[in-house]
PASEBA-1860 file (N, C-alpha, C; in nm, 3 decimals):
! residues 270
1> XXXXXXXX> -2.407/7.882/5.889/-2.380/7.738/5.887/-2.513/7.663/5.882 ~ -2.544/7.604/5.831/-2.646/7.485/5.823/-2.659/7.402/5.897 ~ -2.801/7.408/5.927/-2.892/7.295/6.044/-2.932/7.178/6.005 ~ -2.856/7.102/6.058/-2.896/6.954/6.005/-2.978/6.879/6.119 ~ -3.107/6.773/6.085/-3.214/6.762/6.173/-3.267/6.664/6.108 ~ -3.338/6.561/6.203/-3.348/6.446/6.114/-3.482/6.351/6.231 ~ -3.552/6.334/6.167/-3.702/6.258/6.218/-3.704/6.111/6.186 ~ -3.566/6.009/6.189/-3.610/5.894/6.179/-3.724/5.791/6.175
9> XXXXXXXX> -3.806/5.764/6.075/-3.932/5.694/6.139/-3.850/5.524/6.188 ~ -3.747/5.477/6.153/-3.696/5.360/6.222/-3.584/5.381/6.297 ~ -3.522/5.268/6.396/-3.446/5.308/6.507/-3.329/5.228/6.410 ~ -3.218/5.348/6.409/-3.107/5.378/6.327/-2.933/5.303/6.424 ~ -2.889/5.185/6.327/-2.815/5.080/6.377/-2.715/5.097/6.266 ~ -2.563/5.158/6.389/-2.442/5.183/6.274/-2.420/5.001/6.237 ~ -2.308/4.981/6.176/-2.252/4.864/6.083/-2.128/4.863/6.056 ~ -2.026/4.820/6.116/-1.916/4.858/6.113/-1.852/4.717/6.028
17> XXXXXXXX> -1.790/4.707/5.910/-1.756/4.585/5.865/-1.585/4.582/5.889 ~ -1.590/4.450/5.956/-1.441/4.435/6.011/-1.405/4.282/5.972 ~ -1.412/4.232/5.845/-1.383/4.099/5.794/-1.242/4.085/5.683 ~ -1.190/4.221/5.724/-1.067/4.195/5.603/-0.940/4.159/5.752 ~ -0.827/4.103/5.647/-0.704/4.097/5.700/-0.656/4.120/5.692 ~ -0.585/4.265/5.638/-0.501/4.391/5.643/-0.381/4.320/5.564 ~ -0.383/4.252/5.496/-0.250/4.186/5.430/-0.168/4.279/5.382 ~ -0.252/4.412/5.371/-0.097/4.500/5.325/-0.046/4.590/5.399
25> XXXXXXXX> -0.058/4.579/5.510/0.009/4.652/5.630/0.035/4.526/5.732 ~ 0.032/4.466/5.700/0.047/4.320/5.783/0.219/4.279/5.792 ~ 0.263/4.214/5.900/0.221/4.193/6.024/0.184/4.299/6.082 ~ 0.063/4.301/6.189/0.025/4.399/6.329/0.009/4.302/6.409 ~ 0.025/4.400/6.527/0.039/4.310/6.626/-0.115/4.323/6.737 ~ -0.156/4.368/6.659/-0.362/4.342/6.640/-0.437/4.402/6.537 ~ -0.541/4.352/6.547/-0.625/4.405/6.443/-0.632/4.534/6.390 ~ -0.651/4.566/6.264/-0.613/4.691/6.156/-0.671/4.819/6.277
33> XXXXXXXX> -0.821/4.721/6.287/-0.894/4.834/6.332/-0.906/4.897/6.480 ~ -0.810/4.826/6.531/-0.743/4.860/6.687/-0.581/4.939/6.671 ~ -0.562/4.944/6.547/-0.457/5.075/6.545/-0.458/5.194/6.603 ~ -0.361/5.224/6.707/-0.353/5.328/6.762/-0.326/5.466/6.644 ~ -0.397/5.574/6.653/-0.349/5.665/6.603/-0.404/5.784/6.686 ~ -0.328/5.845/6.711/-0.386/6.011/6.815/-0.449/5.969/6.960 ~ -0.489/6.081/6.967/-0.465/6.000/7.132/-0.636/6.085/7.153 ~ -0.665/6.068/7.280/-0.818/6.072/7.359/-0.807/6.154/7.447
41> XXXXXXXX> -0.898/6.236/7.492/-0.869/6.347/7.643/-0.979/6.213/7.756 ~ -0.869/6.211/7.882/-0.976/6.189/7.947/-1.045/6.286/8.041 ~ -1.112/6.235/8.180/-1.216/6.363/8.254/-1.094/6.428/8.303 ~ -0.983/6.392/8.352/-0.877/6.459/8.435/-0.765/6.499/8.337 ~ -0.767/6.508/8.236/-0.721/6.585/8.138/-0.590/6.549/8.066 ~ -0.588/6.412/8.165/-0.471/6.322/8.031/-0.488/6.286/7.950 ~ -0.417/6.224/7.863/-0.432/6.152/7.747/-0.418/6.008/7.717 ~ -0.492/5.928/7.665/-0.481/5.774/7.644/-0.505/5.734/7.497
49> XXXXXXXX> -0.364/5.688/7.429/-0.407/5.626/7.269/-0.569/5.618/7.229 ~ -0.570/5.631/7.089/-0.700/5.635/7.045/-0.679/5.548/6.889 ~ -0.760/5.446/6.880/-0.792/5.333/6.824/-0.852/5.393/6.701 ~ -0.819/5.334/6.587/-0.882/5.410/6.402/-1.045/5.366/6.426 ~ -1.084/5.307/6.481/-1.183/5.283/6.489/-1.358/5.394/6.542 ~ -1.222/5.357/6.718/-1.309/5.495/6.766/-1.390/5.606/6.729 ~ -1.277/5.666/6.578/-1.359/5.779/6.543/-1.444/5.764/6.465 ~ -1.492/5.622/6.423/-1.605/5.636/6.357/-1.731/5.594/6.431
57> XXXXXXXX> -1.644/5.558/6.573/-1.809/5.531/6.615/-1.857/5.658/6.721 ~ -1.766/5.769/6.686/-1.801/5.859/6.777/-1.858/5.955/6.679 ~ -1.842/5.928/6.549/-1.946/6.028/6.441/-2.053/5.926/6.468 ~ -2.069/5.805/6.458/-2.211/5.756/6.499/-2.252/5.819/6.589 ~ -2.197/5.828/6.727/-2.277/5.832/6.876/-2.292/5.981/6.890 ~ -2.241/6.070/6.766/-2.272/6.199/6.794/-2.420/6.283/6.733 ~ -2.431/6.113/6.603/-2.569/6.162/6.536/-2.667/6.077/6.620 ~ -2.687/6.038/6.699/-2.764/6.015/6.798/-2.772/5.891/6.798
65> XXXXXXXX> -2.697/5.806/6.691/-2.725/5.634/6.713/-2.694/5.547/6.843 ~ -2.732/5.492/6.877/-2.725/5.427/7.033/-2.700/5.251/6.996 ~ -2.686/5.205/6.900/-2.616/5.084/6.877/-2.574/5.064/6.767 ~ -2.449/4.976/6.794/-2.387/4.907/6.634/-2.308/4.799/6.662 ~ -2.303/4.731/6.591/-2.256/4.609/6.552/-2.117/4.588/6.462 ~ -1.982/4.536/6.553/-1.915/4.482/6.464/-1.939/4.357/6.367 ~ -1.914/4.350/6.242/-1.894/4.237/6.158/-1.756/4.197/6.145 ~ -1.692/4.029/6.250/-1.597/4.009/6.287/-1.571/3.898/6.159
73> XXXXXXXX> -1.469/3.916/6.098/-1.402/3.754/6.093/-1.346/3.663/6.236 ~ -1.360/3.506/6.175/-1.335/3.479/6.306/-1.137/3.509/6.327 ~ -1.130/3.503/6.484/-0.969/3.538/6.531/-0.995/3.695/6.559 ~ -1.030/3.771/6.513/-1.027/3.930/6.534/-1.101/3.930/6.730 ~ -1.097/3.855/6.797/-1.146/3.862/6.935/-1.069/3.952/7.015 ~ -0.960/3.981/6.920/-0.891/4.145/7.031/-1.029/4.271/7.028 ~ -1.108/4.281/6.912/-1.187/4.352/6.901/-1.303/4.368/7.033 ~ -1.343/4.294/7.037/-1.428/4.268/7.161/-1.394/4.295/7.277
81> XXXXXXXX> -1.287/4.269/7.304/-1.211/4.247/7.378/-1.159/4.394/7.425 ~ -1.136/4.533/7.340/-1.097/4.603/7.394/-1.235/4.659/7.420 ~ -1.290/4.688/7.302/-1.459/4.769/7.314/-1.517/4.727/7.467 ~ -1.532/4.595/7.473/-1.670/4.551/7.522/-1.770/4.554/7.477 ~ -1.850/4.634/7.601/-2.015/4.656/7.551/-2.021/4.794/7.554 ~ -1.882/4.897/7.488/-1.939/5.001/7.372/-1.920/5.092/7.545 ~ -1.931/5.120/7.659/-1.916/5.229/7.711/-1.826/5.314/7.692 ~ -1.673/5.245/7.670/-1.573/5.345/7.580/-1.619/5.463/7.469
89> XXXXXXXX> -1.714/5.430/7.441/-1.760/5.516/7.321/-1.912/5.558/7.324 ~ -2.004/5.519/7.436/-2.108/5.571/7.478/-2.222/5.521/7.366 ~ -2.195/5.405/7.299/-2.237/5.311/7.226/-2.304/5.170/7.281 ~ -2.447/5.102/7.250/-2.428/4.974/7.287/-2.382/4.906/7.196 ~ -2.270/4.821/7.220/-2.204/4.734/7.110/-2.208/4.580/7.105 ~ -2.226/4.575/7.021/-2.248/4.413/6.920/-2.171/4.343/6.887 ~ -2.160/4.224/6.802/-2.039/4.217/6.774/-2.092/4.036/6.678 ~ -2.087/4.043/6.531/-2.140/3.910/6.486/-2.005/3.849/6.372
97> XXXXXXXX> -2.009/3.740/6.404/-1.870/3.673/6.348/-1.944/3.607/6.182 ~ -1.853/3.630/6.098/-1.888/3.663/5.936/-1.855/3.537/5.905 ~ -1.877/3.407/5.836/-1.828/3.308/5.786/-1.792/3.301/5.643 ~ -1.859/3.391/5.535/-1.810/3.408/5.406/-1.740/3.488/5.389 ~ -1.605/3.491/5.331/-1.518/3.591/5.335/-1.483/3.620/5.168 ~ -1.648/3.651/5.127/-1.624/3.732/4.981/-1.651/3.863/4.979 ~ -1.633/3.905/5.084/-1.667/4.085/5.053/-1.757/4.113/5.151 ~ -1.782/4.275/5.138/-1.851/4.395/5.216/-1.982/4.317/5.208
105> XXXXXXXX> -2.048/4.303/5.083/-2.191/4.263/5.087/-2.218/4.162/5.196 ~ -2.128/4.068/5.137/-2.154/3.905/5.286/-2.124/3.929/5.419 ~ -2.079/4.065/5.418/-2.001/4.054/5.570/-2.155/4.186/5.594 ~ -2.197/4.235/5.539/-2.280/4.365/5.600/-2.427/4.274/5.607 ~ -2.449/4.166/5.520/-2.597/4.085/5.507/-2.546/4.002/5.642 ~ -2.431/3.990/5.723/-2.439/3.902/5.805/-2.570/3.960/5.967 ~ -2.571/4.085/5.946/-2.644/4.110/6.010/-2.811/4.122/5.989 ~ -2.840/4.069/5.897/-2.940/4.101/5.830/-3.085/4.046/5.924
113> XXXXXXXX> -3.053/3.941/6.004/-3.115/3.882/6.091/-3.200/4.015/6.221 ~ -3.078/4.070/6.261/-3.070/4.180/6.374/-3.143/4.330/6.310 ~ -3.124/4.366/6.174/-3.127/4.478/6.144/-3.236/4.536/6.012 ~ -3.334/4.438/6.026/-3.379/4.459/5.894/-3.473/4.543/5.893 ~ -3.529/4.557/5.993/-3.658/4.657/6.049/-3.622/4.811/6.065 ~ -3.501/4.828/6.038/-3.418/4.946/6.099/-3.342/4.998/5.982 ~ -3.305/5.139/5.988/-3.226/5.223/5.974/-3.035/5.191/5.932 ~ -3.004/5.187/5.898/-2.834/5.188/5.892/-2.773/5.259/5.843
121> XXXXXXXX> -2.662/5.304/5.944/-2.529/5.398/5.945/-2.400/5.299/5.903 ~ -2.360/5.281/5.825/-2.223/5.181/5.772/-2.157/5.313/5.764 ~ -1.997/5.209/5.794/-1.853/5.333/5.783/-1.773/5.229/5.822 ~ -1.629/5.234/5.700/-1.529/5.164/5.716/-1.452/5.176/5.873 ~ -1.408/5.056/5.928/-1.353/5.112/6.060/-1.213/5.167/6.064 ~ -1.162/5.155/5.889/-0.986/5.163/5.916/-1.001/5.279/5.816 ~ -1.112/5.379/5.828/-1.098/5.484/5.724/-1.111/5.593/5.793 ~ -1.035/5.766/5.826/-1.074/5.837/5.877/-1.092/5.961/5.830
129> XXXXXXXX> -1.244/6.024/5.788/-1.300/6.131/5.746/-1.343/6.238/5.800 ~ -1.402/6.332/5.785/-1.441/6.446/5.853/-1.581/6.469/5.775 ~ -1.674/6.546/5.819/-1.647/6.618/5.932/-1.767/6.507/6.049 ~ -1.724/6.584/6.182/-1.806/6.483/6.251/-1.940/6.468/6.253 ~ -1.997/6.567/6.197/-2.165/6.536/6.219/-2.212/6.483/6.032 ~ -2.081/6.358/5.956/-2.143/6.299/5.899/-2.256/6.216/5.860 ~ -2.318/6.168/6.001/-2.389/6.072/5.972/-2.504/6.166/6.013 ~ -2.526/6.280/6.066/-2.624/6.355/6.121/-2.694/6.443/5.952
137> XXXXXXXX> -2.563/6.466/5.901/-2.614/6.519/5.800/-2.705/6.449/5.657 ~ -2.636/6.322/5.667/-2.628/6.210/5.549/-2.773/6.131/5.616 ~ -2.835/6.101/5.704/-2.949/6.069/5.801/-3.091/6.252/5.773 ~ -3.027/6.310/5.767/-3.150/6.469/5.745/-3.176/6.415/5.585 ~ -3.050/6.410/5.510/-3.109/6.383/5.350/-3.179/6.251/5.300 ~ -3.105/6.155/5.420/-3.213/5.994/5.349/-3.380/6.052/5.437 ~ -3.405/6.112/5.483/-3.542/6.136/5.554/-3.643/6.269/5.505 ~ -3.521/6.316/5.446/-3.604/6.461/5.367/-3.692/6.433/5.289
145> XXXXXXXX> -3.657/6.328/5.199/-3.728/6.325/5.057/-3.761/6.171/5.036 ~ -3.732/6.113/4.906/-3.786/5.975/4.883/-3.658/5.866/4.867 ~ -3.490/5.887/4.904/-3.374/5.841/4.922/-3.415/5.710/4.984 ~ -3.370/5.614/4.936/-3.314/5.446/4.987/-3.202/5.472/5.032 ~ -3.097/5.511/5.011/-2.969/5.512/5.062/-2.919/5.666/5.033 ~ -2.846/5.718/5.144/-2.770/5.830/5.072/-2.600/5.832/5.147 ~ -2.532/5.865/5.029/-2.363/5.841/5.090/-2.289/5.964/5.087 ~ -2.188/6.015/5.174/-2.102/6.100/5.173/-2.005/6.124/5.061
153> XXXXXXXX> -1.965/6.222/5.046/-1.880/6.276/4.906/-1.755/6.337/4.944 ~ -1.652/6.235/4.942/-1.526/6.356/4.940/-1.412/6.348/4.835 ~ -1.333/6.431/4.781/-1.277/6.453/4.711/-1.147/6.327/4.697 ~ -1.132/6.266/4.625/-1.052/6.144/4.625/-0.927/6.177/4.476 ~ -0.803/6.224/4.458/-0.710/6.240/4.362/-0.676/6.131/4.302 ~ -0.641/6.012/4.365/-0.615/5.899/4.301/-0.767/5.787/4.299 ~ -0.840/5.799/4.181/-0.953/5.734/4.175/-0.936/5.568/4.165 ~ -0.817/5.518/4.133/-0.760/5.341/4.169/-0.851/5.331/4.273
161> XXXXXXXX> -0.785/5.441/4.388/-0.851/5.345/4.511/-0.981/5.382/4.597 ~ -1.053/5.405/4.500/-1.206/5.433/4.545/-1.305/5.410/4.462 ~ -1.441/5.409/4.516/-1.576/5.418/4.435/-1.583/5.581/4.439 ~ -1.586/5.600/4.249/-1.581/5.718/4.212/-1.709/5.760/4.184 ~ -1.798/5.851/4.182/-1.977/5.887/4.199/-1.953/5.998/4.130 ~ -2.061/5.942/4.010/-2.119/6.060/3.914/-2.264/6.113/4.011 ~ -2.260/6.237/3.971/-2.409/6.274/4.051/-2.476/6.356/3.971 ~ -2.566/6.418/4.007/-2.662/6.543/3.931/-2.646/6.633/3.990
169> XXXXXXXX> -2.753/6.788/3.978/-2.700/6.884/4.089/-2.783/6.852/4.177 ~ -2.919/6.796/4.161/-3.030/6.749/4.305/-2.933/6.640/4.382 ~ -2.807/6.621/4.354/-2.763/6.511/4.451/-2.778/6.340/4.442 ~ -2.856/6.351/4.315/-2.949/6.214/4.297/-2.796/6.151/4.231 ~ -2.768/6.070/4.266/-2.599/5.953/4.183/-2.718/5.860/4.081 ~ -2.588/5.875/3.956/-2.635/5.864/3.856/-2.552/5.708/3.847 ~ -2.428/5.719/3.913/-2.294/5.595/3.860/-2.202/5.616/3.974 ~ -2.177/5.469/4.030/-2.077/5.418/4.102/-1.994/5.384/4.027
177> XXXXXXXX> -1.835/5.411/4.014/-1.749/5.337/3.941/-1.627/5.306/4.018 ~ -1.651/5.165/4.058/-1.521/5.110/4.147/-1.423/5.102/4.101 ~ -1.361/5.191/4.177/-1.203/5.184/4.166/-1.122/5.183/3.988 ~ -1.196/5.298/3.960/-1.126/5.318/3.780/-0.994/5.385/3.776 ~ -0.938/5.282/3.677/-0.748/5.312/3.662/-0.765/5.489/3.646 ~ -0.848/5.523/3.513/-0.899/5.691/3.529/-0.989/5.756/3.507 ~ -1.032/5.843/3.597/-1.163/5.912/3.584/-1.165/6.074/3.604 ~ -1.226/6.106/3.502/-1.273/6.260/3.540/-1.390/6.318/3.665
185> XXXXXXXX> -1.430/6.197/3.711/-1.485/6.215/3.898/-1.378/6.242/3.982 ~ -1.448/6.346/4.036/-1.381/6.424/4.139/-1.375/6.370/4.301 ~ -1.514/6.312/4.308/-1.580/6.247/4.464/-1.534/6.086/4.451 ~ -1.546/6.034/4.601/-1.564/5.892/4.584/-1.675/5.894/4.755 ~ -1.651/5.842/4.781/-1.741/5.791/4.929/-1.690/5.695/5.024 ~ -1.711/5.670/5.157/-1.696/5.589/5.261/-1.773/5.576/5.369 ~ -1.896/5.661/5.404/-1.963/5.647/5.473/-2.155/5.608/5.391 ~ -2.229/5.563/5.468/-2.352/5.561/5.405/-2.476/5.541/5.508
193> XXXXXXXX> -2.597/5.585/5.473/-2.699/5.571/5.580/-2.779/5.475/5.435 ~ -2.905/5.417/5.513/-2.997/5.351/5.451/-3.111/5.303/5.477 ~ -3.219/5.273/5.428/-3.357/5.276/5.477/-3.364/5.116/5.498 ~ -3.481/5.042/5.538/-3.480/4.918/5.501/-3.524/4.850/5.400 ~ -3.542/4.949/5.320/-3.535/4.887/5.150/-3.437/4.853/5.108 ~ -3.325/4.891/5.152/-3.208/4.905/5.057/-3.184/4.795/5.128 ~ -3.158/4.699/5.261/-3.122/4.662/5.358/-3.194/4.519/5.281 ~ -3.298/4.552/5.264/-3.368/4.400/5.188/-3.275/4.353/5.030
201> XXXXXXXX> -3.283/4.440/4.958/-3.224/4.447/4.808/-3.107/4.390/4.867 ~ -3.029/4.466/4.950/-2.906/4.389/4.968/-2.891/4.216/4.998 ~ -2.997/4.188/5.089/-3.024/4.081/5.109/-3.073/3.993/4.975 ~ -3.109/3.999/4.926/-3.159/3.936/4.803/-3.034/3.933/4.691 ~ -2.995/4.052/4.645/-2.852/4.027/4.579/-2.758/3.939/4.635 ~ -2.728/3.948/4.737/-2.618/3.831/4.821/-2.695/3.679/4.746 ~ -2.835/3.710/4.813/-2.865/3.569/4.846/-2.851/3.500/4.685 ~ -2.843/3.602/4.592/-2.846/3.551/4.429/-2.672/3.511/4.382
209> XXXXXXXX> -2.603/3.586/4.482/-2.440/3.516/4.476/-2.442/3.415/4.480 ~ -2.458/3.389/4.580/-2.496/3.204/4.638/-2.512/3.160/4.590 ~ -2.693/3.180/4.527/-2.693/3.088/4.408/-2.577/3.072/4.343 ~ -2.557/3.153/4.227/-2.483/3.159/4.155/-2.331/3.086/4.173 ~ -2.262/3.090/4.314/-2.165/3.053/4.344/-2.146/2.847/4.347 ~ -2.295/2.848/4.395/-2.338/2.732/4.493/-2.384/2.617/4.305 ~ -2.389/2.708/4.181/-2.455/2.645/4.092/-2.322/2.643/3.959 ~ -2.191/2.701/3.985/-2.115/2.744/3.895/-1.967/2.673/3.994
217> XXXXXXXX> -1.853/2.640/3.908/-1.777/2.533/3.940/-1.648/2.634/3.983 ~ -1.714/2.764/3.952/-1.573/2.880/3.914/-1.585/2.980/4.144 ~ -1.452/2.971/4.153/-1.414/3.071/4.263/-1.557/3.171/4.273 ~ -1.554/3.159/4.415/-1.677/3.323/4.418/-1.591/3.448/4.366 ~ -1.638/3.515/4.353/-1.610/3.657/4.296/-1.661/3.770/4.435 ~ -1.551/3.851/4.472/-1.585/3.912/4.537/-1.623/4.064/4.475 ~ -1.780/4.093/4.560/-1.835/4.208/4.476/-1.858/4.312/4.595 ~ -1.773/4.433/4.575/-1.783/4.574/4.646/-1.934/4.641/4.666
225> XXXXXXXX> -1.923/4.686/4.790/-2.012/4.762/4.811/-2.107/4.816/4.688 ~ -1.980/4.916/4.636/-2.049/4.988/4.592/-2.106/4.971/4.450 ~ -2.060/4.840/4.394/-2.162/4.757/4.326/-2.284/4.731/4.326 ~ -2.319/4.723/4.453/-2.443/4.667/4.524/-2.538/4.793/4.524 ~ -2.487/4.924/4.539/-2.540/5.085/4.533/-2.599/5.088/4.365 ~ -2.513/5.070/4.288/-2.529/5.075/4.154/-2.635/4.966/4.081 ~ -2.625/4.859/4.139/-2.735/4.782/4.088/-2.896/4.832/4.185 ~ -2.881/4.873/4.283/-3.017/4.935/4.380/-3.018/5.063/4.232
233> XXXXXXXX> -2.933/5.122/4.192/-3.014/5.241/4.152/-3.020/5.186/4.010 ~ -2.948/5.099/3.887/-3.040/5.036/3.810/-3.178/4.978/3.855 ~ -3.181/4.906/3.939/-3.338/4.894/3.962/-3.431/4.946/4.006 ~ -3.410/5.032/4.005/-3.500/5.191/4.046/-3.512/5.270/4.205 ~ -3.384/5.184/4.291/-3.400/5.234/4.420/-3.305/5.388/4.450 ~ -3.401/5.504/4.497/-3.323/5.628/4.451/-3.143/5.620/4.576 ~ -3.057/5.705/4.516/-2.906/5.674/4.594/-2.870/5.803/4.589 ~ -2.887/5.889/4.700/-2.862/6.025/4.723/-2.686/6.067/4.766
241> XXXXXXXX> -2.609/6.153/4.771/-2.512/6.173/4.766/-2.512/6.316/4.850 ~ -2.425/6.353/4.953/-2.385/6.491/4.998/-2.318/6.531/5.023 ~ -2.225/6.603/5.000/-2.086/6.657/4.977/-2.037/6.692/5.089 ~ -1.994/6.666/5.169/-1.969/6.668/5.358/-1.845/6.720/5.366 ~ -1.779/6.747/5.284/-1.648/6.791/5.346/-1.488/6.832/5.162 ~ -1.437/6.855/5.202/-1.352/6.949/5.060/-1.221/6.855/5.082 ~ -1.165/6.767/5.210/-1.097/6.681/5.195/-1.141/6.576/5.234 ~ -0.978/6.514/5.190/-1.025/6.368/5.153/-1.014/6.287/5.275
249> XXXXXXXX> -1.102/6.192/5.249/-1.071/6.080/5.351/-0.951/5.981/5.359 ~ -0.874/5.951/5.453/-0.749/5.875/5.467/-0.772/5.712/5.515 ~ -0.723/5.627/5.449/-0.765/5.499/5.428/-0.620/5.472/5.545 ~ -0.607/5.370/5.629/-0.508/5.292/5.696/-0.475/5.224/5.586 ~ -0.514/5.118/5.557/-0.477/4.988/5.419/-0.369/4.991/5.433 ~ -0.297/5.091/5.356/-0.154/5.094/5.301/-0.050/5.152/5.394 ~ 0.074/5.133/5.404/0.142/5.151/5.469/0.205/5.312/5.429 ~ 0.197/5.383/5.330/0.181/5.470/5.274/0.069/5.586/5.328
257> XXXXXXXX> -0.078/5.540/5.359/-0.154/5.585/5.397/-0.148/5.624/5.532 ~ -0.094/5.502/5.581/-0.143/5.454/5.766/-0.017/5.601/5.796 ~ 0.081/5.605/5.722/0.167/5.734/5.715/0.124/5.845/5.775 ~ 0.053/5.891/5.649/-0.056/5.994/5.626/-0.174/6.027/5.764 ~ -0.191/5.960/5.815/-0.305/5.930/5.883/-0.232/6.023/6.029 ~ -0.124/5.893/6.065/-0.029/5.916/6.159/0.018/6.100/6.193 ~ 0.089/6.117/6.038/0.138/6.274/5.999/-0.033/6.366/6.062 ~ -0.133/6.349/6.011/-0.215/6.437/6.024/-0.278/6.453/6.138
265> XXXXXX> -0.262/6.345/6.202/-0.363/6.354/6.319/-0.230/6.433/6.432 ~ -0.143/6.393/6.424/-0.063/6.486/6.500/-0.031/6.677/6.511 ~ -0.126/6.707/6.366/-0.119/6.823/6.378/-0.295/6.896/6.355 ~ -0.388/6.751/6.349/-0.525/6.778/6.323/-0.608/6.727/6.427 ~ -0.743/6.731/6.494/-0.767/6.646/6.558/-0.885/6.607/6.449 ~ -0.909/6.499/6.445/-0.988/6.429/6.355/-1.179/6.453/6.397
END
C-alpha cells in the first residue's frame, strides 16, 4: 500500500462551500448539509446520527488540517448552530456569510480575506466520497512537484452531472468539461487542495465577473468551479489530478441520490 506524506510549506485551511438551497430535495427541515445520514460511534459505544457534512470534515481533520471555514448563505444559522466551534469534529471552525449568490467561485473568494497566505482543502459538504485519507493524498501531490492545484478522480457514469477531466499519464489535466450531455471521460472530481497561487487567480477572475456584471445590463451568469480550474490551466497554472478511489462519489442534490447515499451507508461505513 502506498505512503502518502506531505511537507506543507503553508498552514493548510479546508473550505467548505455551503451557499446553495437544495431546491431539489427541498422542503428539509434544515439545511442540505445537516442531513442526517449513518450514524457516529460514541466513547461508550452508542450511536448518535451523523450529519453529510461531518464526513468531509473528518477526511480534513484526518489529513492533519486544524481549521476550516463554512461559506454560509444568509438563514443557513442551523449550521453554526449545530457545529459550533468544530469540537464535534476536532476541527477549529469558522463560519463566513456569502452575499453573492452566483456560484462556487463567489462563495469560495468570500474567504479570500482570511485565506490567502495559506494552503486550501475545498470539498462539497452534501457530497460523500472515499477514501478517507483524500486530502492526505491529494496535499503529498500538490507539494511533490510544481502543482497549483491538484483534484481527486473518481469514476462518474452519468457525466450530465459532473466536471468530467481529461488527463495525461503524469496526472497533469489537460480539460475540465462541465457537466457534458456526453463524454468518453471516465473521471469527474469533488474534492481539491491548492497553493496560494491558485487562491489569488481565483480572486482576480471573480473580481473580472464583477466587472463584467457591474458594466453589462444582462443577469450574472453563474460560473462553476471547475471553470475557474480550466481557465488557471489555460493560463499556464499547472492542475494535477489523482485517482483516489474506483467508486464513485454520491451527491445528496437529488432525491434519487440522497436514496443512494441513505441505501449505502447502511451497509458501508463511509
Amino acid at each position: 500500500m502506498a505512503t502518502y506524506n506531505y511537507n506543507p510549506q503553508q498552514e493548510v485551511i479546508g473550505l467548505l462551500p455551503a451557499g446553495g438551497q437544495a431546491t431539489r430535495i427541498s422542503p428539509l427541515p434544515c439545511s442540505k448539509e445537516l442531513y442526517p445520514i449513518g450514524f457516529r460511534s460514541q466513547v461508550d459505544g452508542s450511536l448518535r446520527p451523523k450529519v453529510v457534512s461531518h464526513y468531509l470534515l473528518e477526511k480534513m481533520q484526518t489529513a492533519g488540517i486544524r481549521k476550516a471555514f463554512f461559506l454560509l448563505r444568509p438563514g443557513k444559522w442551523d449550521i453554526p448552530a449545530y457545529f459550533g466551534d468544530g469540537d464535534i469534529v476536532g476541527l477549529d471552525l469558522g463560519y463566513l456569510v456569502v452575499g453573492l449568490p452566483f456560484g462556487v467561485p463567489y462563495t469560495l473568494d468570500r474567504a479570500y480575506p482570511f485565506v490567502k497566505d495559506a494552503a486550501i482543502a475545498m470539498g462539497f459538504p452534501d457530497i460523500l466520497f472515499q477514501p478517507n485519507d483524500t486530502y492526505k493524498r491529494l496535499l503529498t501531490r500538490l507539494y511533490a512537484g510544481n502543482a497549483d492545484v491538484a483534484i481527486n478522480l473518481l469514476p462518474l457514469e452519468h457525466s450530465h452531472k459532473g466536471g468530467m477531466v481529461d488527463f495525461d499519464d503524469r496526472g497533469w489535466v489537460r480539460q475540465i468539461i462541465e457537466k457534458p450531455a456526453q463524454s468518453e471521460l471516465q473521471y469527474s472530481w469533488c474534492a481539491a487542495v491548492w497553493k496560494p497561487s491558485f487562491t489569488e487567480f481565483l480572486h482576480q477572475f471573480v473580481a473580472k465577473l464583477e466587472i463584467e456584471r457591474h458594466n453589462n445590463s444582462c443577469p450574472p451568469r453563474e460560473v462553476p468551479i471547475g471553470d475557474v480550474f480550466q481557465a488557471a490551466i489555460d493560463a499556464g497554472l499547472q492542475v494535477e489530478a489523482e485517482i483516489c478511489d474506483r467508486r464513485a462519489y454520491l451527491d445528496i442534490g437529488t432525491p434519487a441520490d440522497l436514496q443512494r447515499a441513505i441505501r449505502y451507508l447502511t451497509s458501508e461505513k463511509m
